[in-house]
C-alpha positions in Angstrom: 50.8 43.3 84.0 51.7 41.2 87.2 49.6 38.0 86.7 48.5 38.3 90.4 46.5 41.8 88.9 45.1 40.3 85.8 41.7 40.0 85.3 40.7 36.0 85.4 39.6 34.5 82.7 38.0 31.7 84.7 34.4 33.9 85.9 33.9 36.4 83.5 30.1 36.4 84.6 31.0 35.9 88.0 28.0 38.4 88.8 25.5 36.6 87.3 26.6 32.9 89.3 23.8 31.3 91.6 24.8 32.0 95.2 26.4 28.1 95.9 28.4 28.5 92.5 29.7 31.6 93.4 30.9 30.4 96.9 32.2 27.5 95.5 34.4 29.8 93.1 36.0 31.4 95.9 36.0 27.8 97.8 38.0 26.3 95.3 40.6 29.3 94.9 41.4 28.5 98.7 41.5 25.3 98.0 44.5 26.0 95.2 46.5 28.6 97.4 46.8 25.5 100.1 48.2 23.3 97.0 50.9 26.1 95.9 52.2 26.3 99.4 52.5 22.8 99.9 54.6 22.6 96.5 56.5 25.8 98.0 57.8 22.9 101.1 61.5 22.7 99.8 61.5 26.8 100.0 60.2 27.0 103.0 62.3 24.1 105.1 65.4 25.9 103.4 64.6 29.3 105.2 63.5 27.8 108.5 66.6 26.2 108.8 68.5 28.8 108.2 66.5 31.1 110.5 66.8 29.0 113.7 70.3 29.5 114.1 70.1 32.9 114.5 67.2 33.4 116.5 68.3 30.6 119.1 71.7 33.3 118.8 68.9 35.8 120.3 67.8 37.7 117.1 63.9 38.5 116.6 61.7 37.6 114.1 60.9 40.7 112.1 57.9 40.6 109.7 57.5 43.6 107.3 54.9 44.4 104.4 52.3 46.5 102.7 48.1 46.7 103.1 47.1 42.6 103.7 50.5 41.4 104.0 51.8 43.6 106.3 48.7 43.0 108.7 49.2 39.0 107.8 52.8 39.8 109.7 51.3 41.3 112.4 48.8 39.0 113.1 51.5 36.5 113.3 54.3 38.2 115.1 50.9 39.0 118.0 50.1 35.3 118.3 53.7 33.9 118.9 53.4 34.9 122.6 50.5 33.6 123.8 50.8 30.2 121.6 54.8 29.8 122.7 55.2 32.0 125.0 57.8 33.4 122.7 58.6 37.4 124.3 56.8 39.9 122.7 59.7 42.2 122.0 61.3 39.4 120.0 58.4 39.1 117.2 58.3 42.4 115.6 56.4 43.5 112.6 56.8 46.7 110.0 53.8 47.6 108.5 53.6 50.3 105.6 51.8 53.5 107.0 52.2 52.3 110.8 49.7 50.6 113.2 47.5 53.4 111.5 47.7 51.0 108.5 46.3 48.1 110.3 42.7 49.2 110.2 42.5 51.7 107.2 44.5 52.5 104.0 47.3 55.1 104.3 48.0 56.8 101.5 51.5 56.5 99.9 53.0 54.2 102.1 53.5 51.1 100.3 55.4 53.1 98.0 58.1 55.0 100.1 60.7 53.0 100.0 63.0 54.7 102.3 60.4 55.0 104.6 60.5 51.1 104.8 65.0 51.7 105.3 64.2 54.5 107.9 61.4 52.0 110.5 63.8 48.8 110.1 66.8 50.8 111.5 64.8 52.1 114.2 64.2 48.9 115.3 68.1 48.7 115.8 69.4 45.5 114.0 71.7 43.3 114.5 72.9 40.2 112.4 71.5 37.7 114.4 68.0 39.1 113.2 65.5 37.5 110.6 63.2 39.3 108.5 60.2 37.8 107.1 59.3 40.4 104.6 55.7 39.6 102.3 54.4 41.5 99.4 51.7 40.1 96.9 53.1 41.6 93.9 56.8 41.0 95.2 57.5 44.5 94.4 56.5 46.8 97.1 58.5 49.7 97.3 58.7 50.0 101.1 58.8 46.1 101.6 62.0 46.3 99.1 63.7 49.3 101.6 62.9 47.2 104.3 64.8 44.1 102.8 67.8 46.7 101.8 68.3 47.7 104.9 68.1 44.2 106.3 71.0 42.6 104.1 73.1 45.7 104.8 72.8 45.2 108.6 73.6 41.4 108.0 70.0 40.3 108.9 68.8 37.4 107.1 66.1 38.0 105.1 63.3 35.8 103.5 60.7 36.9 101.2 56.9 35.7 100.4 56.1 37.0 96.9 53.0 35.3 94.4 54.5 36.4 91.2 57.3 34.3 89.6 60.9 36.0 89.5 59.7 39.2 91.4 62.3 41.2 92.7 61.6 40.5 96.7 62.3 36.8 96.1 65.5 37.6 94.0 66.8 39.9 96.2 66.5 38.1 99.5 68.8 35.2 100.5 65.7 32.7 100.7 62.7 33.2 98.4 59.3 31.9 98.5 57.7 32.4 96.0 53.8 31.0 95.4 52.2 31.6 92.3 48.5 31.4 93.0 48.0 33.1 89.5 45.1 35.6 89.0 42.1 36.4 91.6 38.7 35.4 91.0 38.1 39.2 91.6 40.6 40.7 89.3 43.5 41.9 91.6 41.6 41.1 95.1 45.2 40.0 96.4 43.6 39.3 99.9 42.0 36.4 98.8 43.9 33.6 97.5 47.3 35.5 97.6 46.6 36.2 100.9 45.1 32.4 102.0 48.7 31.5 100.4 50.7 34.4 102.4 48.7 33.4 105.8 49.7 29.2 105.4 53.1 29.9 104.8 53.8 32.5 108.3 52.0 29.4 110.1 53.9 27.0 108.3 57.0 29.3 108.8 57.0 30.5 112.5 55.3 27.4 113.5 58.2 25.5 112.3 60.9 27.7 113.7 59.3 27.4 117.1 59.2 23.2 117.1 63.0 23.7 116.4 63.1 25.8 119.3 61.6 23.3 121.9 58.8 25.5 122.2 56.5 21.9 121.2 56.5 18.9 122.9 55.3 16.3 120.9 52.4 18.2 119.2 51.7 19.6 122.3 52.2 23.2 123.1 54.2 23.3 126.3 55.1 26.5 126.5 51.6 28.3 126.0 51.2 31.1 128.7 47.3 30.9 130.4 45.6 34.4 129.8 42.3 33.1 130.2 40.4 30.3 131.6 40.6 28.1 128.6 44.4 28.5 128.5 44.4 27.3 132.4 42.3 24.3 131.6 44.7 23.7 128.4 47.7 24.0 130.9 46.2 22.0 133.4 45.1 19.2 130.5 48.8 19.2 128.5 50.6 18.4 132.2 48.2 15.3 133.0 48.5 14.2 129.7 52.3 14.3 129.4 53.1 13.0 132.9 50.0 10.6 133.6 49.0 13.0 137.1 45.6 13.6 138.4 44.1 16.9 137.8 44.6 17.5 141.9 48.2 16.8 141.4 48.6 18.7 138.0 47.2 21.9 139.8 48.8 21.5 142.8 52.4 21.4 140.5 51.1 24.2 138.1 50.4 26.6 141.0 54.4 26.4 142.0 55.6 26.6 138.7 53.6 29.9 138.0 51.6 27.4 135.6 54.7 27.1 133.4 53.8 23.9 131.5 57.3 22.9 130.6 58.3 23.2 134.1 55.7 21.3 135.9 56.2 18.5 133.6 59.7 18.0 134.5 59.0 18.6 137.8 56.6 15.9 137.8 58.5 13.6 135.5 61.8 13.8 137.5 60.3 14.0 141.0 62.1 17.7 141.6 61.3 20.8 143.0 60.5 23.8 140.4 63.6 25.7 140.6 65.9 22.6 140.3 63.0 21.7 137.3 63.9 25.3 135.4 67.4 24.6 136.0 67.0 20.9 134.1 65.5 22.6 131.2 68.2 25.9 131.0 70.7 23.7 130.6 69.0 21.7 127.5 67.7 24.5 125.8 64.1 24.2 127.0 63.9 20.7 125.5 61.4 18.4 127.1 62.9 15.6 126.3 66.4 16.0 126.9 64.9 17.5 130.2 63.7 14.1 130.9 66.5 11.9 129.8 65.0 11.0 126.4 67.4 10.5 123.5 66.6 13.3 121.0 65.6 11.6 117.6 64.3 12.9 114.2 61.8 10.9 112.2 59.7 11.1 109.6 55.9 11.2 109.2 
């Protein structure tokens, strides 16, 4: 039986706990799934660098899984636009059963695994691709088609699995693998398997998008305002980065469509927008080679 759906032999009577010992049982569990990612660092700094490449290329960030994690993907791939502005058609995600899937169980999907071959070629491939495909078990049938169909089209392909030598993290060219163990409620993969899943696809796409120059800083200069706390962010990030007045940060905003990056090198280099745009084009949408500071990596 896969460990992650053994019974636990920590809370046999976990029925019969007083209410603040039976939230700190699941407490704690959340507390471990943080720790197994964080030991997972070397895995995961290994696959975004060798996703970066490819994507800066063009390719799109494909997620793909089954019941929790493919809905973990989606979430994800959804939040990469308004966050970093990163286009939606470029943050894809396959989800056993269909968009269906995401709010009820579909029957049979998880287990069709050509059915998982069949929606990745749809989505018409190419090499410069990556695939972030997740399953709790590590053996999904449709996650596994997906990731077949994937290495055949030359996509690269990374896998998020939370049982040891599973065949998605031995059959991908970067494995992740995060062994949270068993559930506090026997087989419950959403919960700590799922905490595990969630911290990596932030740890993951969040990284890939620093390497990007979708950050500045810590700041996030390329967020797209939706909504009046997004302006006020936009409005803040500008007059923090450039020292301006909230007149002048406006004022700037307004002509750059409120494109943060753009303002701020408009402001920082004393240019118009469009010769501002043209700045950051030619430097990749780096800030600071935008503003004539020498690019440098350090460490915490």
């Amino acid at each position: 039986m896969l460990t992650t759906e053994s019974p636990s032999d920590q809370h046999p009577d976990l029925d019969l706990y007083l209410t603040i010992d039976l939230v700190r049982a699941f407490t704690e569990d959340q507390v471990h799934a943080a720790s197994i990612v964080n030991a997972a660092s070397g895995q995961i700094a290994r696959a975004v660098d060798a996703a970066v490449p490819r994507i800066a290329a063009g390719g799109r960030i494909i997620y793909a899984g089954a019941g929790t994690s493919g809905r973990l993907g989606l979430l994800d791939s959804v939040e990469l636009w308004p966050t970093f502005g990163w286009p939606k058609e470029r943050a894809l995600a396959l989800l056993a059963g269909g968009r269906t899937a995401m709010f009820g169980a579909v029957e049979g999907a998880e287990d069709d695994r050509a059915q998982g071959a069949l929606d990745f070629h749809a989505l018409q491939p190419t090499a410069r691709d990556v695939v972030i495909a997740l399953a709790a078990s590590g053996a999904t049938p449709y996650v596994l088609g997906v990731v077949e169909a994937a290495r055949a089209a030359g996509a690269l392909t990374i896998g998020v699995a939370n049982n040891p030598r599973a065949p998605l993290t031995t059959q991908v060219e970067f494995g992740i693998t995060l062994d949270t163990g068993r559930e506090t409620i026997s087989g419950s993969t959403r919960l700590k398997a799922g905490t595990a899943q969630k911290i990596v696809l932030n740890t993951l796409s969040s990284a890939i998008m620093v390497r990007l120059h979708k950050v500045h800083g810590n700041l996030m200069v390329d967020v797209l305002p939706t909504n009046a706390k997004l302006f006020r962010r936009a409005i803040a990030l500008t007059m923090r980065v450039t020292g301006a007045d909230e007149a002048t940060a406006r004022e700037t905003l307004n002509a750059c469509h409120y494109r943060v990056k753009v303002a701020i090198v408009s402001l920082g280099r004393k240019i118009d927008p469009a010769a501002a745009q043209a700045v950051l084009d030619a430097v990749d949408g780096s800030v600071r080679r935008a503003l004539g500071e020498a690019p440098r990596e350090t460490r915490e």
